[in-house]
N, C-alpha and C positions, 0 to 999 in steps of 0.2 A: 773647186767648181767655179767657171768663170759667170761672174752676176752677167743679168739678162742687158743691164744698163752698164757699159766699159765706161771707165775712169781716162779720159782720153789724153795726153799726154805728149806735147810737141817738145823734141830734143833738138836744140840749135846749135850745131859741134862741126866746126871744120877740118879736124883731125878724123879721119874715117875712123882709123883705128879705135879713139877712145871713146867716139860716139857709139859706135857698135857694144862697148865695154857699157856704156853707162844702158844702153837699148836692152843689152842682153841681163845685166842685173834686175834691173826695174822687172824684166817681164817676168822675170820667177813670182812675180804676183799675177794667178791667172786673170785678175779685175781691169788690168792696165790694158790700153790699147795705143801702142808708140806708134811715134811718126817721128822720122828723123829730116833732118834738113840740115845742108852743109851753108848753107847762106841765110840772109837774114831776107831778103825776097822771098826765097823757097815759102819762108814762116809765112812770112805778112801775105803772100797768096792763095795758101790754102785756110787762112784762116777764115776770109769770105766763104769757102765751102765749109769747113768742117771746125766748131767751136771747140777747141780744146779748155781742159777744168784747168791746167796747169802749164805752165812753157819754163823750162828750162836752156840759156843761151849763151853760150862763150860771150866771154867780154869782147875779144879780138878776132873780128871776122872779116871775111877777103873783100865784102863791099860795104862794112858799117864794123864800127864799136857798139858794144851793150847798151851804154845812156844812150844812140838815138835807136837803138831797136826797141830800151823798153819804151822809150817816149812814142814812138809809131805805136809798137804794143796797147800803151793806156787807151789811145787812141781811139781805137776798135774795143778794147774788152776792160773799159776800166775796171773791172773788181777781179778781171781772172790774177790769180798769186802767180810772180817769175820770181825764179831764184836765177842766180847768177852763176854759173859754173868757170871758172878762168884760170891761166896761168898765173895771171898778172898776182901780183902780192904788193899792190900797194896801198898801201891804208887808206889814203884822203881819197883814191878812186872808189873801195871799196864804202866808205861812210858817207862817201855825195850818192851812190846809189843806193843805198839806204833808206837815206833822208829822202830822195825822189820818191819811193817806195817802194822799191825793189825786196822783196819778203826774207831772202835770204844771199848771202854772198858766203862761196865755198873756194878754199883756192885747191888747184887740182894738187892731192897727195893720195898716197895711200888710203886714207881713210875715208876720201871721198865718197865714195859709190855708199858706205854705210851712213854718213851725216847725209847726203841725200834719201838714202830711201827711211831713213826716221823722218827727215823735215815734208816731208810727202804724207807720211800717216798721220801727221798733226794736221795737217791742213785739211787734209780731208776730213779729220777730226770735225775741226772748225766749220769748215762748211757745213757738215751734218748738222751743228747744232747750231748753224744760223738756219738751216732750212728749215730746220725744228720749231727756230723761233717765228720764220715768217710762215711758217703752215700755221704756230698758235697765234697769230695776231692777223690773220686771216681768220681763222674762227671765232676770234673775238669779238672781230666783225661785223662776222656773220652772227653769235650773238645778239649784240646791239644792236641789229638790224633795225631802225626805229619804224620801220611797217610791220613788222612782226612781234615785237618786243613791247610795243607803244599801241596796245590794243584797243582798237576801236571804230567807227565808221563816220562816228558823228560828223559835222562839218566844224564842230570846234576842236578836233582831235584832227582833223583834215589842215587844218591853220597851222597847227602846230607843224606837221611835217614837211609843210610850204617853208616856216622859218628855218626847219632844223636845214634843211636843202639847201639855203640861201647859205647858211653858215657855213658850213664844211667845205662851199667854197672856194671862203676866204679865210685869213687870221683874226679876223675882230673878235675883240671881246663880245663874250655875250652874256646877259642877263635874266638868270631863270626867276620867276618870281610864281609862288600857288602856295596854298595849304597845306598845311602837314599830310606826305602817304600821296601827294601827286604825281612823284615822280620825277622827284627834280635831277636827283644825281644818273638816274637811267636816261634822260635826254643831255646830261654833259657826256656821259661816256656814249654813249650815238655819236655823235658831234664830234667826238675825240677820235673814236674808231672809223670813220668815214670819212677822216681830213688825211692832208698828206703827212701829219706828225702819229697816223696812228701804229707804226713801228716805236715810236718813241715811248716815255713816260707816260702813263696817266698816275697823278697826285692828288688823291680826296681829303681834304682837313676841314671838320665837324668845326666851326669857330664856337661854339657854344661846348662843345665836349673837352676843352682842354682850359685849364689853372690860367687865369690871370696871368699871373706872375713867370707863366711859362711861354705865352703865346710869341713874344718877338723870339726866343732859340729856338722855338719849335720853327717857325717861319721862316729864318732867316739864318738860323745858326748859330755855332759860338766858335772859339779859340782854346782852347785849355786852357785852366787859371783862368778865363773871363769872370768870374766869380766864385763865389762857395761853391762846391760840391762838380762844379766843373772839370773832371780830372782827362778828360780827354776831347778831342775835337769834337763836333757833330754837325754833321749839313743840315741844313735847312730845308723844308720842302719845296722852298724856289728853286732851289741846286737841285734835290730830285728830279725836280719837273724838267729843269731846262731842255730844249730841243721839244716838248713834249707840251702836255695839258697841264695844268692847276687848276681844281677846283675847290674852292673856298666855299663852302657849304654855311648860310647863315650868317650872313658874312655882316647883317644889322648888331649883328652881337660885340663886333669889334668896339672898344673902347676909343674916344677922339684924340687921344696920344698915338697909340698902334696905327688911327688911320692916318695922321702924319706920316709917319714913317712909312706906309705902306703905299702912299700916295708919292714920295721923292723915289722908291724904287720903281714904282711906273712910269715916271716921269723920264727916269735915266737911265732905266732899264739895266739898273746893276745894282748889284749890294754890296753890303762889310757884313760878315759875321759878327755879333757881338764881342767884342773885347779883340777884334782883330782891325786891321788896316787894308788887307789887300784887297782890291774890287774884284768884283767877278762880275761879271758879260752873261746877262740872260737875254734870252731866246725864248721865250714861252707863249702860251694864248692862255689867256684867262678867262674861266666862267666862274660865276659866282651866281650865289642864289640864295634865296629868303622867303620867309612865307608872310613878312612883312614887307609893306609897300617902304620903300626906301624914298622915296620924295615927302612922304609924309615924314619921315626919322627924321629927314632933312631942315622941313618946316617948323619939328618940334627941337632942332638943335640937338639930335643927338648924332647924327651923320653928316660929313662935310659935305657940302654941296659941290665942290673943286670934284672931290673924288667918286658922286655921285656921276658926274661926266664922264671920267676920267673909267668907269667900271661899267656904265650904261651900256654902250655897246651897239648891239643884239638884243634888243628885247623881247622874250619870251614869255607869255602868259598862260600858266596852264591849267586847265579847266577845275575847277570843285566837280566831283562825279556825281554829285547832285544837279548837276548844271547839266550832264550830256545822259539822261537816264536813256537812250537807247542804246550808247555802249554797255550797259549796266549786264545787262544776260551774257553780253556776246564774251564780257568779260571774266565772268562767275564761272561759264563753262572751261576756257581756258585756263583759270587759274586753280577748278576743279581737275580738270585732264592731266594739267599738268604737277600736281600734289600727286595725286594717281600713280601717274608713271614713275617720279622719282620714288614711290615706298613701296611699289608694285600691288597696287591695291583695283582691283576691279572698278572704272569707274561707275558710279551711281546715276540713275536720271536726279534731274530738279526737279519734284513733282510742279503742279500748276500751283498750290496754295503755296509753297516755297517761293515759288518767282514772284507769286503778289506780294508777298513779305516783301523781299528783297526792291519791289520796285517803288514800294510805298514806303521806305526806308530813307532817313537825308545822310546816311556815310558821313560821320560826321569828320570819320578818319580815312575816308576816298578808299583809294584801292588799297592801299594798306591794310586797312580796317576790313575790304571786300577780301582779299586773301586770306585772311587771317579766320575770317568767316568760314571760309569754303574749307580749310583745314578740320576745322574743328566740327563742319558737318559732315564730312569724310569717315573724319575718326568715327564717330558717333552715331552715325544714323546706322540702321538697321535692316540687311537687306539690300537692296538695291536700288535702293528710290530714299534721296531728302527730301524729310516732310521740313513742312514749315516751323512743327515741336524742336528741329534738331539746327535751326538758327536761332541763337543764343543772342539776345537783343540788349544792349543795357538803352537803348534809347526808344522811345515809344512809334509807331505807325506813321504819327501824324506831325512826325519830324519836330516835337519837342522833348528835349533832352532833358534828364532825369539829372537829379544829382550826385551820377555815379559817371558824369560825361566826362573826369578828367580820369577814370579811369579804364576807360572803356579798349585801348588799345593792350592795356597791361591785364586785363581782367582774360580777355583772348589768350594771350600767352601762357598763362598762366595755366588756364583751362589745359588750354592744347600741351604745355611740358607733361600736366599730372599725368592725361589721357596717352602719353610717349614713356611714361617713368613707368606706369602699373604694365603698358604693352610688354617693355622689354627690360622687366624685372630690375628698378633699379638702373640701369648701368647710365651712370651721369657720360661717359663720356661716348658712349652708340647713338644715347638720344641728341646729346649735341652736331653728333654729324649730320644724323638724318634730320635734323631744322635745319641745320648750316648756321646754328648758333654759337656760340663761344661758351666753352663747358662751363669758366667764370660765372657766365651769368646764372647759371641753375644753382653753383653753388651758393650766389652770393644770394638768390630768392630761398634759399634752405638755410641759411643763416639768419634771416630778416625772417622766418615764421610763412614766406608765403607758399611754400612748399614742404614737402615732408615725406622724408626715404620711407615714413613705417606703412 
């Protein structure tokens, strides 16, 4: 059954005969839709009218050779694939167009007409799963859409969108600086997805989440044999990112040895892997971000001030949600709605003694802490309406904090796994989906006492 969308297909054969040969094999696939041409004009004329996914063109034609038809070709349709179909059987013609980019070179035998129509199903292959990949990095996007994603009205949440806009741009660096649960790495991936690299990498590294003694291979890489236990190569998160984003999350945490090093690869925009010699050529944008002030780290000598420039950027400042309490509701609903939707739960109102709770609250863990919130009054409340009983406070009314304030993020969680472990009988790894947490973690809080399968 021939799709509603043909696969269009321009043949460039000045032998009538073996054109018609290769016109008439191809079309035993009903998807194809051939167009023949005995000249390499014919091609390049109708290609104005009618975009072919594919061109197929003898090397030796009565008003041009292949190299300047595909060179005309890139011309017009750089990404469309040509193969090369020819008499000729010379090797250095066939691997100069190659190297030009020519996708395939066939010389005409017997086996022809079959090494074409396999080198055809691959490519169409290929492009499926590139379209694949730019449909998902189009809705990644659309995702991080950071006016949809980046909730709020306030006019300090308004600031923020002013800079992210500025950024996406251009390539500077930029610099997120807020409190823990602001949302730092949600405004690098905005930034990332809305700029021209966001087909590329995005690279997240916690600098606080990984071993001392690990952090330059982690970053930069190693060679095998670069030390103990190095038994094979491994890229570094620069190398992931290149073409792409890097964010450095926390990035006050770096030790002033690391930030030398990390300061000569932005300076030169190349690295060595550890225990290796050859340089590699990046290409990257960097965001970085902290919930500490880095000119103060500076003042006090534990950040260089070289690389304090050198990282600056884009300066991004993002609000304490104690600071913009009118986003506060508009947020709560949203990040209610949307728990809702993903466990398929009826949404609840906020009654009015809820929302006085909530506005007379200082977050001391911002929206983090407000999600974490609305999960656990979800779960919890009774009915259709959260009361203000079913917001679970470790901090008092009047915005002083108990001394339970360092545990007040973890206290949430905890709550919220037991109230997912009793729902769905046990199963560590159902409830880890529907958090989108890592089963690890439940285990390792059932190992530590803070949890318990009985």
């Amino acid at each position: 059954m021939k799709s509603s969308s043909p696969y269009r297909i321009f043949i460039v054969e000045d032998d009538p005969w073996y054109g018609e040969v290769l016109k008439y094999h191809l079309s035993l696939n009903p998807d194809y839709e051939l167009y023949r041409f005995l000249t390499g004009e014919e091609c390049l004329k109708q290609i104005s009218r009618i975009t072919p996914h594919l061109i197929t063109i003898d090397y030796s034609l009565p008003d041009t050779n292949g190299a300047e038809l595909f060179r005309r070709i890139r011309e017009q349709l750089p990404d469309t694939p040509v193969i090369v179909v020819s008499g000729q059987q010379d090797v250095e013609t066939a691997v100069n167009l190659l190297q030009a980019g020519v996708h395939d070179y066939f010389v005409k035998d017997d086996r022809t007409k079959d090494l074409l129509w396999n080198a055809i199903l691959k490519i169409r292959e290929n492009q499926s799963l590139r379209q694949e990949i730019d449909h998902l990095q189009d809705a990644l996007g659309q995702k991080y859409n950071f006016s949809s994603t980046i909730i709020g009205n306030s006019p300090a949440i308004h600031k923020v969108f002013t800079l992210i806009e500025k950024a996406v741009r251009t390539n500077i660096n930029v610099s997120v600086t807020g409190e823990t649960g602001t949302g730092k790495e949600l405004v690098a991936k905005s930034i990332h997805y809305h700029s021209e690299r966001k087909k590329k990498p995005f690279v997240a590294v916690n600098m606080a989440a990984i071993p001392h003694e690990l952090i330059e291979s982690e970053l930069f890489g190693h060679e095998k044999g670069a030390f103990t236990g190095a038994l094979n190569r491994k890229i570094g998160r620069f190398e992931e990112a290149n073409k792409g984003t890097l964010f450095l999350d926390e990035i006050a945490e770096m030790d002033l040895t690391l930030q030398t090093k990390l300061l000569r690869v932005l300076q030169e925009r190349e690295l060595v892997r550890v225990g290796g010699c050859e340089k590699i050529t990046l290409d990257i944008r960097l965001v970085v971000a902290s919930h500490k002030n880095l000119l103060d780290e500076v003042k006090k000598g534990r950040f260089r001030e070289d690389l304090y420039y050198r990282l600056m950027g884009l300066p991004i400042a993002l609000p304490a949600l104690r600071e913009r309490p009118s986003d506060i509701m508009v947020l709560a609903h949203h990040l209610l709605e949307e728990f809702c939707r993903d466990n398929r739960l009826a949404t609840p109102v906020i009654s009015p003694s809820a929302s006085e709770k909530l506005l007379r609250y200082g977050f001391p863990g911002n929206v983090r802490e407000l999600k974490a919130l609305m999960q656990m009054a979800a779960v919890m409340c009774d009915g259709s309406e959260i009361r203000a009983d079913d917001l679970f406070l470790t901090v008092d009314t009047e915005n002083t904090v108990t001394e339970t304030e360092g545990q007040t993020l973890r206290h949430y969680m905890v709550q919220i796994i037991k109230s997912y472990l009793k729902k769905y009988d046990n199963n560590v790894v159902l409830v880890a989906d529907k958090l989108d947490i890592g089963k690890s973690t439940i285990y390792k809080m059932i190992q530590t006492n803070e949890l318990s399968l009985a």
